[in-house]
DRENSE-928535 format. One record per residue (C-alpha): residue number from 1; x, y, z. Coordinates in Angstrom, 3 decimals. Example, Ala and Ser with C-alpha at 12.3 -4.5 7.8 and 13.67 -1.06 7.14 Angstrom:
BEGIN
 num     east    north       up
   1   12.300   -4.500    7.800
   2   13.670   -1.060    7.140
***
This chain:
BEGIN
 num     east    north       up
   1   73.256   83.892  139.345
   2   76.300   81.539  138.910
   3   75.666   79.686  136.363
   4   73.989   80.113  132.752
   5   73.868   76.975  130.576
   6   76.669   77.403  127.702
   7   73.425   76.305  125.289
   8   71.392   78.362  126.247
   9   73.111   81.222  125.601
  10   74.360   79.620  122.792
  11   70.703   78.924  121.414
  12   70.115   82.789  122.011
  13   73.314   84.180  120.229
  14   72.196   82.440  117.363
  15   68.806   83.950  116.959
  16   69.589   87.258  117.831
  17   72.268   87.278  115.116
  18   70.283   85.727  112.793
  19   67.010   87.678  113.596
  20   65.235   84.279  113.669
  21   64.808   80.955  114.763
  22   64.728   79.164  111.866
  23   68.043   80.599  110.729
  24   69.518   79.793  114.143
  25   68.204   76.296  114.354
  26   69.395   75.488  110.782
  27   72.945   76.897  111.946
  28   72.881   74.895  114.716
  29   71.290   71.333  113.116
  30   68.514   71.177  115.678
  31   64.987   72.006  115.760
  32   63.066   75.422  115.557
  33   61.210   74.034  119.194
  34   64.845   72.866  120.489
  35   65.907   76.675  120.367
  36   62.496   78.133  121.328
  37   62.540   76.060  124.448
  38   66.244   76.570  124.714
  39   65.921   80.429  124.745
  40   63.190   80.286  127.459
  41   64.740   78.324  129.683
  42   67.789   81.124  129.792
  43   65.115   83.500  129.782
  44   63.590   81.999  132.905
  45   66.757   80.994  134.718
  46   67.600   85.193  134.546
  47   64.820   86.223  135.131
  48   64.750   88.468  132.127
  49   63.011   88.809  128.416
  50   65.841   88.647  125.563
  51   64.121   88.698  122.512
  52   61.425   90.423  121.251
  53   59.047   88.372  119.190
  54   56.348   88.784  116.977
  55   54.848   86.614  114.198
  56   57.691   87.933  111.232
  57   60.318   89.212  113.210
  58   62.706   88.660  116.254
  59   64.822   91.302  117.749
  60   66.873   91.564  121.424
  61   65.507   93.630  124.005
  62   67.585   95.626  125.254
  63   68.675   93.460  128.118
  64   69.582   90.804  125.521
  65   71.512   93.228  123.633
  66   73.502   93.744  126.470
  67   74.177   90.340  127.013
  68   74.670   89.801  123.466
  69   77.582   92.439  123.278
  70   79.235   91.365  126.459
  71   79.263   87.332  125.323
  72   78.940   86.953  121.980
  73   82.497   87.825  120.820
  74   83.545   85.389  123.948
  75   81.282   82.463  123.634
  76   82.858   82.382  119.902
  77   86.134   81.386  121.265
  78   84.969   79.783  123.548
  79   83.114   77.609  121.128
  80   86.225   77.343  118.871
  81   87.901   76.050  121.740
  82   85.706   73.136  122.290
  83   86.181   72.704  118.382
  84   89.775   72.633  118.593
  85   89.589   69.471  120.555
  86   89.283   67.223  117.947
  87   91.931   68.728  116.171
  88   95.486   66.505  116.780
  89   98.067   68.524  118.456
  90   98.729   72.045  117.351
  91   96.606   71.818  114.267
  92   94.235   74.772  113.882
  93   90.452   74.241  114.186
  94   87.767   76.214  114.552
  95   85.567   79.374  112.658
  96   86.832   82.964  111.070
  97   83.749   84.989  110.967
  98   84.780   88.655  108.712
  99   82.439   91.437  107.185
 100   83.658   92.151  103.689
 101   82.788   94.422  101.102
 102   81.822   93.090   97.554
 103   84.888   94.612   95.460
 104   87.749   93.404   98.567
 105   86.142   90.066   98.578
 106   86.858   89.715   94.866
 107   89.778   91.525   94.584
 108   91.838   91.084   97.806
 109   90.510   88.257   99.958
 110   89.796   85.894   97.488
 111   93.458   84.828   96.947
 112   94.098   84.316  100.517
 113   90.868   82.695  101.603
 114   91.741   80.095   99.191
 115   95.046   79.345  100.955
 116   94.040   79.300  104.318
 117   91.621   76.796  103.250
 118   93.814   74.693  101.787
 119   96.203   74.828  104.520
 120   93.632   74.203  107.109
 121   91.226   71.965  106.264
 122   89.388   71.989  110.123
 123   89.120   75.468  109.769
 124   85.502   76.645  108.185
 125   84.993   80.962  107.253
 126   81.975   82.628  107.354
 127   81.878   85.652  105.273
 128   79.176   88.326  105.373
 129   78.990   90.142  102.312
 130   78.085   93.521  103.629
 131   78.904   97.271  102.677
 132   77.762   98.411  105.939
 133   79.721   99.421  108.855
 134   79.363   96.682  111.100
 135   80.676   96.788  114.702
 136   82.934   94.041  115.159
 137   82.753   92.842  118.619
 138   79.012   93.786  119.451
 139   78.331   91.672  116.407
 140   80.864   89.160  116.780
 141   83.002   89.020  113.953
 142   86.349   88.300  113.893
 143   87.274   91.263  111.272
 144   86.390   93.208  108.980
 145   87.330   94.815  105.293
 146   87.636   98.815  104.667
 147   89.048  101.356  102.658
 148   88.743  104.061  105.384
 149   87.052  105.030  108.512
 150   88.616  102.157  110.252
 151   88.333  103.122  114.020
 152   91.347  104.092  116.094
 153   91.332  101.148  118.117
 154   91.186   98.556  115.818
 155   94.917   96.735  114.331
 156   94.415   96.936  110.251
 157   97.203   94.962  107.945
 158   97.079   95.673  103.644
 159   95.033   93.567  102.116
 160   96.036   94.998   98.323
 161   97.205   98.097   96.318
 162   95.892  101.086   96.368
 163   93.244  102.010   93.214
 164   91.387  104.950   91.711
 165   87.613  105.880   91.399
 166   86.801  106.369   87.976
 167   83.765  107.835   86.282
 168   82.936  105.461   83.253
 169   80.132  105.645   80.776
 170   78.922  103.387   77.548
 171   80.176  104.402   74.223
 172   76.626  104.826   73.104
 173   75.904  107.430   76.367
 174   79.001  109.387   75.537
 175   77.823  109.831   71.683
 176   74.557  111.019   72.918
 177   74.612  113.367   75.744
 178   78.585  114.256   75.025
 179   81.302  113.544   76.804
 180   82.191  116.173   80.389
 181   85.896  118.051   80.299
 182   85.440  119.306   83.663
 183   84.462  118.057   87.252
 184   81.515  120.795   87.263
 185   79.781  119.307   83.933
 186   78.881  115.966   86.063
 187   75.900  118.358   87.604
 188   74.493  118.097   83.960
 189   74.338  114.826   83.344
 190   72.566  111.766   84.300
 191   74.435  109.569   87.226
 192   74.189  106.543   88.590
 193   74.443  106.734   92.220
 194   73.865  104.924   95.721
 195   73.154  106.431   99.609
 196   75.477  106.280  102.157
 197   74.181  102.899  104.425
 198   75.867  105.097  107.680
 199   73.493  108.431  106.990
 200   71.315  107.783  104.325
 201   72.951  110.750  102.269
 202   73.572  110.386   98.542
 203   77.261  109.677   98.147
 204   79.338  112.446   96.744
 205   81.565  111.949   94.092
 206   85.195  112.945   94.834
 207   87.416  114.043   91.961
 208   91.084  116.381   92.137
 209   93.840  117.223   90.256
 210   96.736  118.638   92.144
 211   96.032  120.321   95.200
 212   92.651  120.384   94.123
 213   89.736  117.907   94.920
 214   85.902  118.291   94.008
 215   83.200  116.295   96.024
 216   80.296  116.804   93.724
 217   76.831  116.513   95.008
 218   75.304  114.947   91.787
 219   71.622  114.171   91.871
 220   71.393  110.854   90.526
 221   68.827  109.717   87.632
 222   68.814  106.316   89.696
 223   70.026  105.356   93.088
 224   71.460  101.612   93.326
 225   74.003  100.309   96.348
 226   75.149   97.773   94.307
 227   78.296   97.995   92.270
 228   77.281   95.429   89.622
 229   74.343   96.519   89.161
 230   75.565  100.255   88.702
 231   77.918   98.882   85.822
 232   75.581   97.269   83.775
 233   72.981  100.094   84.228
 234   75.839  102.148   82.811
 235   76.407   99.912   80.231
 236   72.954   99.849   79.666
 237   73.605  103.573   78.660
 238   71.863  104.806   81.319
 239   74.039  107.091   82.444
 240   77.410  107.695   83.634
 241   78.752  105.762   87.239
 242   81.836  106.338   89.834
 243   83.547  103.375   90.707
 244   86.386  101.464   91.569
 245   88.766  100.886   88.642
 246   88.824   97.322   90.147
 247   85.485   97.023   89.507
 248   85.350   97.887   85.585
 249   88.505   96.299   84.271
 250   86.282   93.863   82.421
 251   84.210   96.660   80.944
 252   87.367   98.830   79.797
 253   88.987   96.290   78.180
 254   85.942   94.759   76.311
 255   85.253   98.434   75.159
 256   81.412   98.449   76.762
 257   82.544  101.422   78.804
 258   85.315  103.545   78.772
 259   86.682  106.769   80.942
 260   85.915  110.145   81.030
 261   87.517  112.857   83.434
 262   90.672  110.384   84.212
 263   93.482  113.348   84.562
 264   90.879  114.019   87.969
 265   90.765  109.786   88.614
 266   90.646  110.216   92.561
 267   93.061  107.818   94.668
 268   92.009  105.302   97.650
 269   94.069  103.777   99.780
 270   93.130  100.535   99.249
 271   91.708   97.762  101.496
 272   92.526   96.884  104.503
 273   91.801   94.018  107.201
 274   90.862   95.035  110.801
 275   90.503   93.716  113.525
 276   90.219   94.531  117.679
 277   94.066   93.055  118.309
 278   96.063   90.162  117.910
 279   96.302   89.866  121.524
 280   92.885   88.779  121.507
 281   92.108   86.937  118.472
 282   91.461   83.511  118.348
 283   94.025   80.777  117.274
 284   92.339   80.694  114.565
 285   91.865   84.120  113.504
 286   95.639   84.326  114.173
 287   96.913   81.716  112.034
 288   94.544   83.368  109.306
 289   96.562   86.685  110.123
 290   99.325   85.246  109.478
 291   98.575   83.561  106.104
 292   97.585   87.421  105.310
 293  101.453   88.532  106.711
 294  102.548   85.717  104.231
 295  101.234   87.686  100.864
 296  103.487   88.379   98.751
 297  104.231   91.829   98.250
 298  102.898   92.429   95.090
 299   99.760   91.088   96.397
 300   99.192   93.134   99.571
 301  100.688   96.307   97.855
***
């Protein structure tokens, strides 16, 4: 086939993302029947089924995941394009779709988000909040936001300083089940944990001193993936947590938890945007690069 109408495919991006057509047609201001009818018509001019349906849930088959790998990341730009017309000249127009953590959006991205914004008022940013791992380009996303197991392919530019995990409880848990003086003593006591979204596995907590380095395999009292909620449940004097000193600054100060452990306070990296190159990105993705280059030291670390 030559030709496949740009909405149409358009239409189907949109649900398949969204896992719905009531999300996509409120993303795209039309109708739930407008992309129904939309999506069939593709459907019929391929010759092909792309989406599963059923009465509470959509999903691609696994022809329209291919299609929605190979065009997503494309019709994007594509579409950004088309936006950019209205923009005068060289100004910048268009979307920055990213996947970012919790914790980086507050404590790295925030800052520069605001600038962009600011700077280019054409320009709208979709953010998905997410602690997964997503895949960039099958899911169409301009970047994403990491600590580590950023794959070898992708660019990455600092986003902030490096940090430490800490283990923090309430003054009232300490008093009551005593306070632990070595890595070992965490198997006694009651932690506040989360599962690893990749595996499903409990996540270890990683201490060291030195040359040494402990990842523990605690059991936890209760299981929670996320952070804020972890920090008031240890507040709560629930029991003791592991996370990002970022993350409990508040909390330390104010005295409603405090430290225990800190000579074997483990070091990250920090966070870090990636992306699949520069040589591909977007105008607009690339100006927003750019106004990340701009950081001032200090800020990026």
């Amino acid at each position: 086939m030559s030709f496949t109408p740009l909405n149409g495919l358009h239409a189907f991006v949109m649900v398949a993302r969204r896992r719905g057509f009531s999300a996509a047609a409120r993303e795209l201001g039309v109708s739930v029947a407008a992309v129904s009818q939309s999506v069939r018509n593709l459907e019929s001019r391929l010759g092909v089924t792309l989406l599963y349906r059923t009465t509470r849930s959509v999903a691609p088959t696994e022809a329209g995941q291919r299609l929605l790998e190979r065009s997503g990341a494309a019709l994007e730009q594509a579409l950004d394009g088309l936006r950019g017309l209205d923009a005068p000249g060289d100004e910048v127009a268009g979307t920055v779709r990213l996947a970012v953590p919790a914790l980086a959006m507050e404590q790295a991205l925030a800052p520069v988000v605001s600038r962009f914004l600011a700077a280019y008022p054409k320009v709208s940013l979709e953010l998905q909040v997410d602690t997964r791992r997503v895949d960039l380009v099958r899911e169409g996303f301009d970047g994403g936001v990491r600590m580590d197991a950023i794959p070898q392919d992708m660019a990455r530019v600092r986003l902030g300083d490096r940090f430490r995990f800490l283990v923090v409880g309430s003054p009232e848990y300490l008093s009551r089940r005593g306070e632990p003086r070595t890595p070992e003593d965490l198997l006694l006591h009651a932690c506040l944990g989360m599962r690893e979204e990749s595996t499903g596995a409990v996540s270890r907590w990683h201490l060291e001193s030195g040359k040494r380095s402990w990842r523990l395999p605690v059991v936890p009292v209760l299981r929670c993936n996320d952070c804020r909620a972890r920090v008031a449940m240890a507040e709560a004097g629930m029991g003791l947590a592991y996370e990002p000193e970022p993350g409990v600054l508040s909390q330390l100060q104010h005295g409603t938890l405090r430290i225990v452990l800190e000579k074997y306070a483990a070091w990250v990296p920090g966070f870090f945007l990636y992306f699949p190159s520069r040589e591909q990105a977007s105008p607009v993705f690339r100006a927003f690069l750019d106004m990340v280059d701009a950081q001032p030291p200090a800020t990026r670390g």
